[in-house]
Structure formats: C-alpha cells, structure tokens
N, C-alpha and C positions, 0 to 999 in steps of 0.2 A: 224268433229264437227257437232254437230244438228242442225239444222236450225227452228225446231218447239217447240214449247211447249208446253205441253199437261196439263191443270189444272184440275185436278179430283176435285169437292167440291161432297164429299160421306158422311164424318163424323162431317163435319161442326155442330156448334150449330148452329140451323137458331133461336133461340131465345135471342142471345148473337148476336151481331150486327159487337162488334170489334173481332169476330171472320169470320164473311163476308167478310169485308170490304177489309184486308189486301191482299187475294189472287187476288181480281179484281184489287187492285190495284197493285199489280205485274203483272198481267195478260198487265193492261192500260200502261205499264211503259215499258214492253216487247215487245209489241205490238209498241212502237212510236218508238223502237231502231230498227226498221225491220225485229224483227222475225216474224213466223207465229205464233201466238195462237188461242189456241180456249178453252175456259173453257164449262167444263162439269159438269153439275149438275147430281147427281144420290142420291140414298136416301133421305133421308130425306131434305138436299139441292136442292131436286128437286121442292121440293114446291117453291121457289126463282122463279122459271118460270109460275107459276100460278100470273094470272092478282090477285093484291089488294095484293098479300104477302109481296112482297118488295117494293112496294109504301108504306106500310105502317110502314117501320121500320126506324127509324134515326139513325145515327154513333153513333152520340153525344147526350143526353140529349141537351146541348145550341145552337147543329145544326139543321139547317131545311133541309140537305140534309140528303135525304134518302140513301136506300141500292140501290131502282131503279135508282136514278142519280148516283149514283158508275155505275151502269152495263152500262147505257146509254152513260157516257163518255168512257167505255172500249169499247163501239160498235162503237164510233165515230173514234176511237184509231186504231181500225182494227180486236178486237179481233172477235171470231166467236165465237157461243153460241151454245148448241146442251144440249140436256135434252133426259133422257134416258127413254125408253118406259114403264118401269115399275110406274115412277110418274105419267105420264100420266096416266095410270090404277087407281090408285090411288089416286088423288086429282083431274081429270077431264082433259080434254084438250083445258082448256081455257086459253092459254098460252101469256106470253107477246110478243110484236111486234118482240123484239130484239132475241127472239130465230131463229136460222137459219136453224134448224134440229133435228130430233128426231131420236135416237140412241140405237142400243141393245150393249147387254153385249160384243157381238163380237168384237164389233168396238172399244170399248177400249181396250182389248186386244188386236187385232193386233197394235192400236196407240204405246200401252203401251211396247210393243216388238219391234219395231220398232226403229232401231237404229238411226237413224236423227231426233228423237224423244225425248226429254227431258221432263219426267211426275213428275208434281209437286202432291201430294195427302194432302187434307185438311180435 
C-alpha cells in the first residue's frame, strides 16, 4: 500500500478558483489522516506559488477565504509544497513562505513511478 501522495496541480485553471480549491483540499484532508503529501505546482499552477497570486483569489464570491488560506491550512495539515523550476523562470522567484522546495522534471517522475507513491494530476 502507498503511503504518500503525490498532487501534481499542472493543468489546473488558476483563473477558476473552484478548480484550486478541491485538490488542496484533498491534499489538507490526506495529510490529517497520516499520509505523507506534497502538492506540486507545475505549469501554469505554478503561478499559485508566486507572492499576490493566490492571496488574491476567493473560493466563493460571498467568501473572504482566499486560495492562499486553502494552501496555508494544507501547510498547517502537513502537506509539503515544492514548485517546479520552470515557473520560477517564468513568473520570477518571489515565491510564497509556504513553498518548501523548488523541483525539476525529474523529481516527479521518479515521485510519479514510485510505487509507495499515489499521484493525483489536476
């Protein structure tokens, strides 16, 4: 049985919000039942790791939580956060506190082959 879970957010809409929301909060949910997780942002979800992105989205219209308090309670949760080096190129590396690591293409593929490895892709 696997013991980790690997949350790829690659194809995510980061412009659609209740398209975010749902993997962190699998990611937060996974995470309190004692697995290990780590979500990964790549593509275009990589921007989510850039300071002012996801502070600035809400779930809800009539919410005032943002997407950053979704990541901030999956950080408190246990998950681990890793952003892949290509965003960085790409939108700057002025990244939020909650990232724990910056990652190449490698590392999800061996994550993602990895048989105690459960990868969710969004």
């Amino acid at each position: 049985m696997a013991d980790k879970l690997l949350v790829v957010m690659a194809n995510t809409d980061i412009t659609n919000p209740s398209e975010i929301v749902p993997p962190l909060l699998q990611a937060t949910v996974a995470a309190a039942m004692g697995y290990e997780v780590e979500v990964l942002l790549t593509g275009q979800a990589g921007r989510l790791a850039m300071k002012g992105v996801a502070e600035s989205m809400v779930f809800k219209e009539d919410d005032n939580k943002t997407v950053y308090d979704h990541m901030k309670e999956a950080k408190s949760a246990g998950v681990i956060f890793k952003v892949c080096t290509p965003a960085i190129k790409l939108w700057g590396g002025d990244v939020i506190p909650e990232m724990d690591e910056t990652v190449g293409g490698a590392y999800i593929i061996q994550e993602a082959m990895d048989d105690s490895v459960v990868t969710f892709t969004y």
